[in-house]
N, CA, C and O atoms as a Maestro MAE file, in Angstrom:
{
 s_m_m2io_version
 :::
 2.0.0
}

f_m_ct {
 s_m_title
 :::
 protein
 m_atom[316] {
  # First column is atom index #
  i_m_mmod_type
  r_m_x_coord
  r_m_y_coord
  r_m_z_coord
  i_m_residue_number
  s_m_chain_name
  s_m_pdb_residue_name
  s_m_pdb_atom_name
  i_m_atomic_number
  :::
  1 25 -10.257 10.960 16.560 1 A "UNK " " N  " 7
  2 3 -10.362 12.100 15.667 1 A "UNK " " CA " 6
  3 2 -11.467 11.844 14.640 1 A "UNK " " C  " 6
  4 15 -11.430 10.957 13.788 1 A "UNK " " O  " 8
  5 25 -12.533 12.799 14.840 2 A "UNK " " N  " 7
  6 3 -13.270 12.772 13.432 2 A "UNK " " CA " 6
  7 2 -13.063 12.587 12.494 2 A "UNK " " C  " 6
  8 15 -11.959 13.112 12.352 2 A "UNK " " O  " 8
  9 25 -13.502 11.905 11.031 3 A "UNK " " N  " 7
  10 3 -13.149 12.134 9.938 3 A "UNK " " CA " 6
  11 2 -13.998 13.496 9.647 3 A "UNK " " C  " 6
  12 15 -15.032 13.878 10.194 3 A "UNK " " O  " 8
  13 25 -12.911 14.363 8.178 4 A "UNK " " N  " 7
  14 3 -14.076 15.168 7.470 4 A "UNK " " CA " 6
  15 2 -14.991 14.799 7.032 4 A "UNK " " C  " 6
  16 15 -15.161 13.791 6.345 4 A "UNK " " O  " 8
  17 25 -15.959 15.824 7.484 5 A "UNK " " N  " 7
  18 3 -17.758 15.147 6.768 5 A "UNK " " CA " 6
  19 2 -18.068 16.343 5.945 5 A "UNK " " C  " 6
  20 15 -18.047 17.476 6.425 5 A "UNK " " O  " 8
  21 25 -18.399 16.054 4.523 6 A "UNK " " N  " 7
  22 3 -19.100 17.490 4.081 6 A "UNK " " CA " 6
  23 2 -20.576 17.852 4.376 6 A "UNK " " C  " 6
  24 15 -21.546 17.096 4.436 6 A "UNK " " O  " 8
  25 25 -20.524 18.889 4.507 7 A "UNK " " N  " 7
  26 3 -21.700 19.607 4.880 7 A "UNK " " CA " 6
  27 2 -22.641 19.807 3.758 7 A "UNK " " C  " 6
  28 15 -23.248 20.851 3.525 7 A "UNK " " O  " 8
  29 25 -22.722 18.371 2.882 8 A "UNK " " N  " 7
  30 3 -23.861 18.570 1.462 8 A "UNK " " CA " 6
  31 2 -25.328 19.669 2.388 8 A "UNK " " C  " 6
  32 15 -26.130 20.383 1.784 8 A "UNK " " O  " 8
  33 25 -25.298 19.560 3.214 9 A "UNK " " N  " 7
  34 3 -27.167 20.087 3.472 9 A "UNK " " CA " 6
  35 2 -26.796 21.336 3.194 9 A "UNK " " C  " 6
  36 15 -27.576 22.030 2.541 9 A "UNK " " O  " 8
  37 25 -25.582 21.859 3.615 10 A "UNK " " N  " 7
  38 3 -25.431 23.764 3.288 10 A "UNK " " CA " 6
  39 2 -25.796 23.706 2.136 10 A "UNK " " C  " 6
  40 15 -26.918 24.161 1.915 10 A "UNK " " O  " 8
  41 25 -25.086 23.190 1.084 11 A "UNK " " N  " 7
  42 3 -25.529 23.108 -0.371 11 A "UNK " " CA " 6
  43 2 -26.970 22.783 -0.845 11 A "UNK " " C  " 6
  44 15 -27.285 23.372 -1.879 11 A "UNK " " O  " 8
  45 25 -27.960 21.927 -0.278 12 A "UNK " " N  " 7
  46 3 -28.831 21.762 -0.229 12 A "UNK " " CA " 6
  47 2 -29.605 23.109 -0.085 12 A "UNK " " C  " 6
  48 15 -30.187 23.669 -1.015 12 A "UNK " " O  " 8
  49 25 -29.532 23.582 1.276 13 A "UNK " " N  " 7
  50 3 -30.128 24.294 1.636 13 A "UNK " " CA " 6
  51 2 -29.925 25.794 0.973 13 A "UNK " " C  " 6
  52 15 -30.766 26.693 0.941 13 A "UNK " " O  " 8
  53 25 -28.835 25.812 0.553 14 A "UNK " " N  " 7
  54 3 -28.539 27.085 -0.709 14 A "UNK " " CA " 6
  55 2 -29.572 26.731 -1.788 14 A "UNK " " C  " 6
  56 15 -30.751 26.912 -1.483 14 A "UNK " " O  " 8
  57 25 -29.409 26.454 -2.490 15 A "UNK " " N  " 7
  58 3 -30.248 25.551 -3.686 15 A "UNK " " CA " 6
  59 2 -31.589 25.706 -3.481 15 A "UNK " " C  " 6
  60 15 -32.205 26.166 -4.442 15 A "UNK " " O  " 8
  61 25 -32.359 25.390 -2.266 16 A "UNK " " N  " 7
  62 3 -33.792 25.245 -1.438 16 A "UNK " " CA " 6
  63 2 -34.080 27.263 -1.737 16 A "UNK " " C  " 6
  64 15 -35.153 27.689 -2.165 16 A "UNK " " O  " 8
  65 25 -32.937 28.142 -1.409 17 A "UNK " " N  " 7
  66 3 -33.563 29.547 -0.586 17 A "UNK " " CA " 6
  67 2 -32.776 30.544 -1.612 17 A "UNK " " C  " 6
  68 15 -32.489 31.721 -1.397 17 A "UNK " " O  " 8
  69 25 -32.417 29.538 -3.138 18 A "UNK " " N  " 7
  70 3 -31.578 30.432 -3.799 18 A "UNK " " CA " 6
  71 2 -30.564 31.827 -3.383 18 A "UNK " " C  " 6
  72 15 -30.391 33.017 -3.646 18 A "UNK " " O  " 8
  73 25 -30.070 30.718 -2.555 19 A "UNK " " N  " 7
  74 3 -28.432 31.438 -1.771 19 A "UNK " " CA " 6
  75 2 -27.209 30.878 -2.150 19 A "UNK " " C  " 6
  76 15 -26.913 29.730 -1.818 19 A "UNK " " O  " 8
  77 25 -26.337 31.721 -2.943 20 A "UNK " " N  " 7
  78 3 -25.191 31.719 -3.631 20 A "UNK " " CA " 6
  79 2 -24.112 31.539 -2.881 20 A "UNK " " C  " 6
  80 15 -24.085 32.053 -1.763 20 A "UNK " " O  " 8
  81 25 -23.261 30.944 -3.251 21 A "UNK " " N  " 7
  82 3 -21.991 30.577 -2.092 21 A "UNK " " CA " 6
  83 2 -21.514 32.418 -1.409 21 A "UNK " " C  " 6
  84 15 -21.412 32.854 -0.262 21 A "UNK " " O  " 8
  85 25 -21.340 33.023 -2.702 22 A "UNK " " N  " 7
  86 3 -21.087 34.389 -2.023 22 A "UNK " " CA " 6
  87 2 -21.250 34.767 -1.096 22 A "UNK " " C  " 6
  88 15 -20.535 35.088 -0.146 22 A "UNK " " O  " 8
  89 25 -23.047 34.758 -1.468 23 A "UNK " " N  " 7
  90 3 -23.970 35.412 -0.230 23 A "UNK " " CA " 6
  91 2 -24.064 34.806 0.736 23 A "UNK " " C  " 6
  92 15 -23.615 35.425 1.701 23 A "UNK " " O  " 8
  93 25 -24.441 33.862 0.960 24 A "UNK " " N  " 7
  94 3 -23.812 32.961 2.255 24 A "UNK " " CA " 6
  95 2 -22.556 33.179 3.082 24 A "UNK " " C  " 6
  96 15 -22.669 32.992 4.294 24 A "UNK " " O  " 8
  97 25 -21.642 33.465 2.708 25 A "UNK " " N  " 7
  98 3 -20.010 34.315 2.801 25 A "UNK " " CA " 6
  99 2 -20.502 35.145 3.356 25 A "UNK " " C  " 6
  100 15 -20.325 35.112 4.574 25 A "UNK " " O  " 8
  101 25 -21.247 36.153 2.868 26 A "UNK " " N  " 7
  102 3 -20.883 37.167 3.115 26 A "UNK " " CA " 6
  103 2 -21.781 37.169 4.401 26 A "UNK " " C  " 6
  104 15 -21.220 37.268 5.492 26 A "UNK " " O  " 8
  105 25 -23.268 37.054 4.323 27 A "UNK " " N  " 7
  106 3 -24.237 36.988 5.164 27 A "UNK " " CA " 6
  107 2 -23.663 35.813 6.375 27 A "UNK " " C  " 6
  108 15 -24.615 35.507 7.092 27 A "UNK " " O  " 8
  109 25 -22.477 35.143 6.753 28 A "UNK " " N  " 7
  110 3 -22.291 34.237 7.762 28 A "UNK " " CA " 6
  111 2 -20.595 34.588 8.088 28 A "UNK " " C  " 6
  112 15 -19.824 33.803 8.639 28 A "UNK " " O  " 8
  113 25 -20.309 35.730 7.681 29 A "UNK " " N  " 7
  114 3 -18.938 36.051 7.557 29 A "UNK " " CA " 6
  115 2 -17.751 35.181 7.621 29 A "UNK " " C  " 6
  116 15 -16.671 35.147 8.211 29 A "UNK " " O  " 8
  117 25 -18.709 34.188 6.379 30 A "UNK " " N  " 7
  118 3 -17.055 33.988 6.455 30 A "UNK " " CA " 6
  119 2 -16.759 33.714 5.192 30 A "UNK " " C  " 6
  120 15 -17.658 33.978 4.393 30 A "UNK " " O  " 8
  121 25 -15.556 33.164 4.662 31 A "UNK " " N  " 7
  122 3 -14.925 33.403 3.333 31 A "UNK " " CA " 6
  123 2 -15.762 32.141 2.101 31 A "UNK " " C  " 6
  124 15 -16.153 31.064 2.552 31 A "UNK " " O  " 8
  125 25 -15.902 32.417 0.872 32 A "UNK " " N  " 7
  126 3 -16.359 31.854 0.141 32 A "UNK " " CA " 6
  127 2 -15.420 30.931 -0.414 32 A "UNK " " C  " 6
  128 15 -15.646 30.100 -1.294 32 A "UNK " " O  " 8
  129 25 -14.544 31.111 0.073 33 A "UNK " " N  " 7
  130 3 -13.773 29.504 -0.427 33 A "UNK " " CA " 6
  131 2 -13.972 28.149 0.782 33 A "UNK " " C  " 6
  132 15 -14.167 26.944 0.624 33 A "UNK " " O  " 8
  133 25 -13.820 28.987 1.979 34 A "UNK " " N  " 7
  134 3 -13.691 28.422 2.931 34 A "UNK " " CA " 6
  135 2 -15.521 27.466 2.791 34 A "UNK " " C  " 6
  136 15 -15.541 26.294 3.166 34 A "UNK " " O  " 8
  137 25 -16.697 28.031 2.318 35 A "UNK " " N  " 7
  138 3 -17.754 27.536 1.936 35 A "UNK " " CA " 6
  139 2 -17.672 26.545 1.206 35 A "UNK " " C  " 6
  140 15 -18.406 25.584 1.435 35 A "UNK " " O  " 8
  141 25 -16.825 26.523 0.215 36 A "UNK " " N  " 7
  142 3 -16.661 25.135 -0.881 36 A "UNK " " CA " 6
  143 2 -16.282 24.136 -0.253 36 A "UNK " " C  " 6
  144 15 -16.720 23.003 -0.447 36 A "UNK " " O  " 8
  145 25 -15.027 24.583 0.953 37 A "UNK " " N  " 7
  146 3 -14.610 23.116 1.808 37 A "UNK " " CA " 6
  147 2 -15.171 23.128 2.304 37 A "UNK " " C  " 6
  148 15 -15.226 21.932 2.016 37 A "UNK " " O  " 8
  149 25 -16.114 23.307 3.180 38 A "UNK " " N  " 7
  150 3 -17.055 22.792 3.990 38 A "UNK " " CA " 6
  151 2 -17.852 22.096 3.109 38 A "UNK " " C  " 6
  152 15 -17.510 20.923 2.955 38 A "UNK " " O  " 8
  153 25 -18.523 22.355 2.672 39 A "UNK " " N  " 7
  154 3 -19.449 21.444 1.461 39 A "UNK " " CA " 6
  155 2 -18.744 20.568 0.870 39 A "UNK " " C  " 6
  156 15 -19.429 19.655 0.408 39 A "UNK " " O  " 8
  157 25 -17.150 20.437 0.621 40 A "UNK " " N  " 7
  158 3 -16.787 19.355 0.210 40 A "UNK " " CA " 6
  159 2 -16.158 18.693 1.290 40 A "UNK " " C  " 6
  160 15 -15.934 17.539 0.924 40 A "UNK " " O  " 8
  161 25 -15.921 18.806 1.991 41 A "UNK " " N  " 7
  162 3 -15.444 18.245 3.639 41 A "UNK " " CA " 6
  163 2 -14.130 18.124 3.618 41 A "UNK " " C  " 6
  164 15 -13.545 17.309 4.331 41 A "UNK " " O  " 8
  165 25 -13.461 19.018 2.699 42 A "UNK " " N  " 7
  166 3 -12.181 19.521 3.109 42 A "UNK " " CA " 6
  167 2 -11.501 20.376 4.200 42 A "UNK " " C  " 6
  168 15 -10.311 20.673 4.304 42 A "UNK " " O  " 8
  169 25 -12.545 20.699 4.986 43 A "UNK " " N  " 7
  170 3 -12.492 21.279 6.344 43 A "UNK " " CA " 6
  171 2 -13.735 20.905 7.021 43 A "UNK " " C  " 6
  172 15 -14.768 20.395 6.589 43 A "UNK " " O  " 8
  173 25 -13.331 21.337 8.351 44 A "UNK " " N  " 7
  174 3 -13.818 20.612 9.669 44 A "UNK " " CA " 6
  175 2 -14.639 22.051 10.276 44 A "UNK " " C  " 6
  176 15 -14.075 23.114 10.535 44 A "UNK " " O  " 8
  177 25 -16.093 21.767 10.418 45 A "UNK " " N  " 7
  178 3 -16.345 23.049 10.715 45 A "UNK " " CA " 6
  179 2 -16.244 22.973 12.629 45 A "UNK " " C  " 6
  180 15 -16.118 21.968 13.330 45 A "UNK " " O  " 8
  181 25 -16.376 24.677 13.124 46 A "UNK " " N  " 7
  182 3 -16.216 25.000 14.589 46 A "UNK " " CA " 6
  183 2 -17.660 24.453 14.648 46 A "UNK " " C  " 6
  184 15 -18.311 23.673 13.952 46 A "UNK " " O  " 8
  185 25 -17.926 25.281 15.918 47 A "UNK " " N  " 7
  186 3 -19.747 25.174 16.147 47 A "UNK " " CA " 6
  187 2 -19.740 26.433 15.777 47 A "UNK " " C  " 6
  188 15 -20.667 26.673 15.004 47 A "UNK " " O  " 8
  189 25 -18.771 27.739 16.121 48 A "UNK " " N  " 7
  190 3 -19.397 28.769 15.514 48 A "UNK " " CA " 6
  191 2 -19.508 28.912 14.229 48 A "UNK " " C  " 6
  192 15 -20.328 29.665 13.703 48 A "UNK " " O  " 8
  193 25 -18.559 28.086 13.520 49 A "UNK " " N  " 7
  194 3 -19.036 28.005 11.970 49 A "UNK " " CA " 6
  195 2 -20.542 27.228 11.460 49 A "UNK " " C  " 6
  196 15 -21.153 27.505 10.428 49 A "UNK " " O  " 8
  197 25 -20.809 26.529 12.151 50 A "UNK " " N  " 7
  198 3 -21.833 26.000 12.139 50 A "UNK " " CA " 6
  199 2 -23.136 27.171 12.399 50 A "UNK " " C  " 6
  200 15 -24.062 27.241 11.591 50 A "UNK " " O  " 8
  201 25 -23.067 28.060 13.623 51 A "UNK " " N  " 7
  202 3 -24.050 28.809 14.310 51 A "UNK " " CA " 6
  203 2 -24.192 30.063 13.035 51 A "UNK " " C  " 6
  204 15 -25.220 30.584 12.602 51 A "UNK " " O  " 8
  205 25 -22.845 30.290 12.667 52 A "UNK " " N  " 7
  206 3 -23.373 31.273 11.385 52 A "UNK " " CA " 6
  207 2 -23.414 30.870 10.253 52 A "UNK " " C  " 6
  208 15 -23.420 31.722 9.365 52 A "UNK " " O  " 8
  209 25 -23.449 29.700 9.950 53 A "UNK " " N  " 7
  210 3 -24.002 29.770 8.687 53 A "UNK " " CA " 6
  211 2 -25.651 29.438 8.615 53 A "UNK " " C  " 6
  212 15 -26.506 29.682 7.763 53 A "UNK " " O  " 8
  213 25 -25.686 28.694 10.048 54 A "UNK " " N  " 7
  214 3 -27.291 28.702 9.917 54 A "UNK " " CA " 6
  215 2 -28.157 29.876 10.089 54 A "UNK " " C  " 6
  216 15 -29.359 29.886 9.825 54 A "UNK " " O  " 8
  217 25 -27.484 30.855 10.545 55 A "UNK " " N  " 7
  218 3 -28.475 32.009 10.302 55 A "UNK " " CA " 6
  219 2 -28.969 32.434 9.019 55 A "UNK " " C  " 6
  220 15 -30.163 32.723 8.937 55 A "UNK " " O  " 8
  221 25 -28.130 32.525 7.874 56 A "UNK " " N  " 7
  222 3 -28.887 33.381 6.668 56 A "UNK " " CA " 6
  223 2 -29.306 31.805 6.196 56 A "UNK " " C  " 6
  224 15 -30.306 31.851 5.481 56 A "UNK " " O  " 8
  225 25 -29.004 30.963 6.323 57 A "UNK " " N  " 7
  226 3 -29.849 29.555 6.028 57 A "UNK " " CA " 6
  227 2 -31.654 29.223 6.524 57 A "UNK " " C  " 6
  228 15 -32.591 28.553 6.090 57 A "UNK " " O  " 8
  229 25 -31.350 30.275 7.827 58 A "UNK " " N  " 7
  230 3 -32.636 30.353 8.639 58 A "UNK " " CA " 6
  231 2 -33.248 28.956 8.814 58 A "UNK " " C  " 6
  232 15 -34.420 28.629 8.625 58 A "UNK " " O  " 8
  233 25 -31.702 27.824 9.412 59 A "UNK " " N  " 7
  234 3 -31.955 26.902 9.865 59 A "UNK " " CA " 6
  235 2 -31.479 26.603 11.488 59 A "UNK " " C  " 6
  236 15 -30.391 27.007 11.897 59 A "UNK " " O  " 8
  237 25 -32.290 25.958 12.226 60 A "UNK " " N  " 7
  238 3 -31.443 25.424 13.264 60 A "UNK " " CA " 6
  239 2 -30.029 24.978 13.596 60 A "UNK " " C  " 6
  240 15 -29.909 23.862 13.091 60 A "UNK " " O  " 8
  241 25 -29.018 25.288 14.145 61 A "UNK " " N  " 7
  242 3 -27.942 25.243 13.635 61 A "UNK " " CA " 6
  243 2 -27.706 23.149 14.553 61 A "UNK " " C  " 6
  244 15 -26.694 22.483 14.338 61 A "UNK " " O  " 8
  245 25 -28.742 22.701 15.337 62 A "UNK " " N  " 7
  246 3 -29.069 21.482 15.587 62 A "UNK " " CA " 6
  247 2 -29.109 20.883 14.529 62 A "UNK " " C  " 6
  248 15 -28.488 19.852 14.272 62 A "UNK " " O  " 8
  249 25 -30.068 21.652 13.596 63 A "UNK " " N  " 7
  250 3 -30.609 20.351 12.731 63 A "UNK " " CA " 6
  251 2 -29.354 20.452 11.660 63 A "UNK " " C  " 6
  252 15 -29.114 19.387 11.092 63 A "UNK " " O  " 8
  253 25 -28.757 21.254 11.403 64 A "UNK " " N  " 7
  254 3 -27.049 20.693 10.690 64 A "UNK " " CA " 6
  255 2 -26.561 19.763 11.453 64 A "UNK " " C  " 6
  256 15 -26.437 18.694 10.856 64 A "UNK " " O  " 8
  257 25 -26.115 19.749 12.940 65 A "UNK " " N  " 7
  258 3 -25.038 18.998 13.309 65 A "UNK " " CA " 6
  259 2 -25.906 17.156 13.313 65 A "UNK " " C  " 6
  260 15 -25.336 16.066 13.280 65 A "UNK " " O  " 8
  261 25 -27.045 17.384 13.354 66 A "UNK " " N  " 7
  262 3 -27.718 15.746 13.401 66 A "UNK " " CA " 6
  263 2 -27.196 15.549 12.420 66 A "UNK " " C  " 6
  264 15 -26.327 14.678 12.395 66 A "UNK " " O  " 8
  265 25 -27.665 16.598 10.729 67 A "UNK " " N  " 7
  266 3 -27.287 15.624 9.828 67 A "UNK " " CA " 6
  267 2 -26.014 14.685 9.304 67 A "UNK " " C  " 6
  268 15 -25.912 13.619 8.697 67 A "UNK " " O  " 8
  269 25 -25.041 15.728 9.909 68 A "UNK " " N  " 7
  270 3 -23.645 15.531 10.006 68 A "UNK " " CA " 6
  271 2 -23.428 14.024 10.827 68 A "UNK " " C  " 6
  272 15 -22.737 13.071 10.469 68 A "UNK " " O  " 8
  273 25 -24.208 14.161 11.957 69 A "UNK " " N  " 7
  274 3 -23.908 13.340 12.799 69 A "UNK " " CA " 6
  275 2 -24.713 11.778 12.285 69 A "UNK " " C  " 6
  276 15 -24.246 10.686 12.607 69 A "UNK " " O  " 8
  277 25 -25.864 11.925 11.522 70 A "UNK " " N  " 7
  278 3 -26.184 10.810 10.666 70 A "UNK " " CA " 6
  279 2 -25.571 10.146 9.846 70 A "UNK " " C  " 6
  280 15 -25.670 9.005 9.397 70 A "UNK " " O  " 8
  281 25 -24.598 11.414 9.624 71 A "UNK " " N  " 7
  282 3 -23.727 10.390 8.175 71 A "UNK " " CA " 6
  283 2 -22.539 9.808 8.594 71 A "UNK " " C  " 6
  284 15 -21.865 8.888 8.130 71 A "UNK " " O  " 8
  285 25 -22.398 10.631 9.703 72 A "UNK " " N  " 7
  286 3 -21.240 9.739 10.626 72 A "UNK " " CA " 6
  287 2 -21.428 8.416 10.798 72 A "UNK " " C  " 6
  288 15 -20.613 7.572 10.425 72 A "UNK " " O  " 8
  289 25 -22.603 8.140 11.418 73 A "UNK " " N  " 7
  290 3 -23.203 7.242 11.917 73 A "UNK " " CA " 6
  291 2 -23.290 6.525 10.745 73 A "UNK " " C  " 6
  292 15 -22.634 5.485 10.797 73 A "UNK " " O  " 8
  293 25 -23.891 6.717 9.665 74 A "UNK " " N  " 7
  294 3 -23.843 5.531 8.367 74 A "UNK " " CA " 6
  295 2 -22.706 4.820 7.892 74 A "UNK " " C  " 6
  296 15 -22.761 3.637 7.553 74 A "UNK " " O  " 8
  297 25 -21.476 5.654 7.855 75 A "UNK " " N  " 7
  298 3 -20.221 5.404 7.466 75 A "UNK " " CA " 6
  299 2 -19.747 4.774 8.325 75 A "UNK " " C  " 6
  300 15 -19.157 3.794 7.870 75 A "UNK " " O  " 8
  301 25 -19.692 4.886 9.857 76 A "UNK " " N  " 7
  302 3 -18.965 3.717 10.443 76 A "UNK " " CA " 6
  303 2 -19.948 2.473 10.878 76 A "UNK " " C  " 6
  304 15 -19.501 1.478 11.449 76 A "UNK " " O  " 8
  305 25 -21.134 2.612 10.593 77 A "UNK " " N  " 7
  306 3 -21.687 1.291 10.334 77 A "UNK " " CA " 6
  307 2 -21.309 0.649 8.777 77 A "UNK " " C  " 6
  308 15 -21.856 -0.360 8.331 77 A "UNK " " O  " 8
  309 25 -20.583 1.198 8.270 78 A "UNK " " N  " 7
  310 3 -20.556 0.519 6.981 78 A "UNK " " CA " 6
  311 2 -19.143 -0.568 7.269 78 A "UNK " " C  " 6
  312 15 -18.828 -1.609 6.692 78 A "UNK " " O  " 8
  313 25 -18.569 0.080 8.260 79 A "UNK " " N  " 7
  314 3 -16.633 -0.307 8.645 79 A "UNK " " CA " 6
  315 2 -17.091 -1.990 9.344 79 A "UNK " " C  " 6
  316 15 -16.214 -2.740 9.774 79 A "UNK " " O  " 8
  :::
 }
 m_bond[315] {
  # First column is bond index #
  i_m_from
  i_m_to
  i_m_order
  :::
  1 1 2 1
  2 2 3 1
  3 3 4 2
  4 3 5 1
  5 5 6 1
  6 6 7 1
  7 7 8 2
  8 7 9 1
  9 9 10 1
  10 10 11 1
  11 11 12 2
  12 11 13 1
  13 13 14 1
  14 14 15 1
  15 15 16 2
  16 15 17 1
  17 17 18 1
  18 18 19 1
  19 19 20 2
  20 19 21 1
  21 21 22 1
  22 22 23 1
  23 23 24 2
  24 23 25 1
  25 25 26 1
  26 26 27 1
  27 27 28 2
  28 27 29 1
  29 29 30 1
  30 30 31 1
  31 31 32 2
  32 31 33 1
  33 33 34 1
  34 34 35 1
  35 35 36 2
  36 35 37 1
  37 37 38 1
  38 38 39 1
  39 39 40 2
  40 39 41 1
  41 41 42 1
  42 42 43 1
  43 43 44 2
  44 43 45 1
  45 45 46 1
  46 46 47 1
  47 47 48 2
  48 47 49 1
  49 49 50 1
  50 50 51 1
  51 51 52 2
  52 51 53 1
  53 53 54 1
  54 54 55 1
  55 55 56 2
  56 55 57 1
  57 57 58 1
  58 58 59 1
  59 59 60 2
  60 59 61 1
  61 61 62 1
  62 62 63 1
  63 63 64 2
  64 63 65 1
  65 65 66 1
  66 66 67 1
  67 67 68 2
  68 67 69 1
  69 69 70 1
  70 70 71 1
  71 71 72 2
  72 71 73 1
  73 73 74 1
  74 74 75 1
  75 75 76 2
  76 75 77 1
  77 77 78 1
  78 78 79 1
  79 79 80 2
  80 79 81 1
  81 81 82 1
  82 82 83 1
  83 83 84 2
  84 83 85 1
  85 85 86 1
  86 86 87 1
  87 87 88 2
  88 87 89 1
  89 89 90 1
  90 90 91 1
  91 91 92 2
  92 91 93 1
  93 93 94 1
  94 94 95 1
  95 95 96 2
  96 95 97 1
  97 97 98 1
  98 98 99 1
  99 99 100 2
  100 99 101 1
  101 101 102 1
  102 102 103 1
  103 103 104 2
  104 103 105 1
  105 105 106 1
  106 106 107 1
  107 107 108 2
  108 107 109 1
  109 109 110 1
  110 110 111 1
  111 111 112 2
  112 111 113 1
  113 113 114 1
  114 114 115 1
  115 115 116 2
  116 115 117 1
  117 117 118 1
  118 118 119 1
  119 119 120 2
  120 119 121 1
  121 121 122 1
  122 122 123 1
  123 123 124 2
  124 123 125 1
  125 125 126 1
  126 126 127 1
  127 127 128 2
  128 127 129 1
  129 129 130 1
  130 130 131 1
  131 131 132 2
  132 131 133 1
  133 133 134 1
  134 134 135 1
  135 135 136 2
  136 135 137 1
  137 137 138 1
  138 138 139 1
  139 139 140 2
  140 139 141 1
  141 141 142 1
  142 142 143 1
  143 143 144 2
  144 143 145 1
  145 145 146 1
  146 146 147 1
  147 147 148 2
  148 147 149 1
  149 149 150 1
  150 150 151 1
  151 151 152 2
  152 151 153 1
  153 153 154 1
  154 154 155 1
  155 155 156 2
  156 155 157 1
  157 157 158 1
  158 158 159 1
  159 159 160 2
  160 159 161 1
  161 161 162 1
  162 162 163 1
  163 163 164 2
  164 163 165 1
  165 165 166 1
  166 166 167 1
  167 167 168 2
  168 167 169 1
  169 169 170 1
  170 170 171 1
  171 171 172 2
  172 171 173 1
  173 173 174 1
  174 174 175 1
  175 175 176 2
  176 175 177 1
  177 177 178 1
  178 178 179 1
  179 179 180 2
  180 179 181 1
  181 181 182 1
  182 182 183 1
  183 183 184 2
  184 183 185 1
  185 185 186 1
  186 186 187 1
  187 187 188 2
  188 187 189 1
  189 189 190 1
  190 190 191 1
  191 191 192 2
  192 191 193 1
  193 193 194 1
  194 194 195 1
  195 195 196 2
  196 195 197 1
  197 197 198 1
  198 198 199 1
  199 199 200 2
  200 199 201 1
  201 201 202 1
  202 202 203 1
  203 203 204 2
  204 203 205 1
  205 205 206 1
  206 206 207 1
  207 207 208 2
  208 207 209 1
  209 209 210 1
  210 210 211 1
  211 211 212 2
  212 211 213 1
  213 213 214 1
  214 214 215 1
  215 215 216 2
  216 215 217 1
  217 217 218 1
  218 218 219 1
  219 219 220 2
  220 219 221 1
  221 221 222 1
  222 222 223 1
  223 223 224 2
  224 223 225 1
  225 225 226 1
  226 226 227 1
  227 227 228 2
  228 227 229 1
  229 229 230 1
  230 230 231 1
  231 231 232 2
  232 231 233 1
  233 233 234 1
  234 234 235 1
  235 235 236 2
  236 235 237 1
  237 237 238 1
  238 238 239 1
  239 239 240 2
  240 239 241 1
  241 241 242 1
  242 242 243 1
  243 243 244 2
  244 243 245 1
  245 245 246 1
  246 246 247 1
  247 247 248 2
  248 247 249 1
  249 249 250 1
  250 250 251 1
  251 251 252 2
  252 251 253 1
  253 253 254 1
  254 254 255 1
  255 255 256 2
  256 255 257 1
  257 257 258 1
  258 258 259 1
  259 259 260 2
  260 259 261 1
  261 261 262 1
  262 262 263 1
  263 263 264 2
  264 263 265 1
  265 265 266 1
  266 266 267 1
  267 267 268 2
  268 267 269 1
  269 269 270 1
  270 270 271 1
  271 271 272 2
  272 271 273 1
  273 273 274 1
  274 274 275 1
  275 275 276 2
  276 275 277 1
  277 277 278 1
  278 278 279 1
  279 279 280 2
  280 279 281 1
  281 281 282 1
  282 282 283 1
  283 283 284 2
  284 283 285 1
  285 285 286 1
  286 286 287 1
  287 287 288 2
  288 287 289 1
  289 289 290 1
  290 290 291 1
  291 291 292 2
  292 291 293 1
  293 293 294 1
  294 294 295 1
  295 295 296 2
  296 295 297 1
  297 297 298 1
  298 298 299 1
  299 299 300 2
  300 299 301 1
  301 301 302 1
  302 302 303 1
  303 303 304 2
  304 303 305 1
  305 305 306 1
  306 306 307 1
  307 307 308 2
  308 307 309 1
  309 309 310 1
  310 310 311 1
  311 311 312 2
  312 311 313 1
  313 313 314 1
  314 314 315 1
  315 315 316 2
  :::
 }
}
């Protein structure tokens, strides 16, 4: 089982294209709370959560899951 990973780059990438948790919500339909856990890795995203939020991000929804998958990779090299 995975651990939760937060998704700091969404946040990043909000910040980068001055996109508000809202708008992000709203523009990736999905709920703006549900945005905070992801960014804090209190939830586990789908791939389709992944596929829409990279749209109004107007990022590859690849280049999220590497980063995710980098930090994976750091943390259990740390074990």
């Amino acid at each position: 089982m995975l651990p939760s990973t937060p998704l700091y780059n969404i946040h990043s990438y909000k910040t980068q294209r001055g996109i508000s948790q809202e708008e992000l919500a709203f523009k990736s339909g999905l709920d703006r709370t549900y945005i905070s856990l992801l960014e804090r890795g209190k939830r586990k995203p789908t791939i389709n959560t992944i596929f829409a939020i990279s749209i109004p991000l107007n990022e590859r929804p690849s280049k999220l899951i590497k980063e995710v998958e980098d930090l994976l990779s750091c943390e259990s090299n740390k074990e």
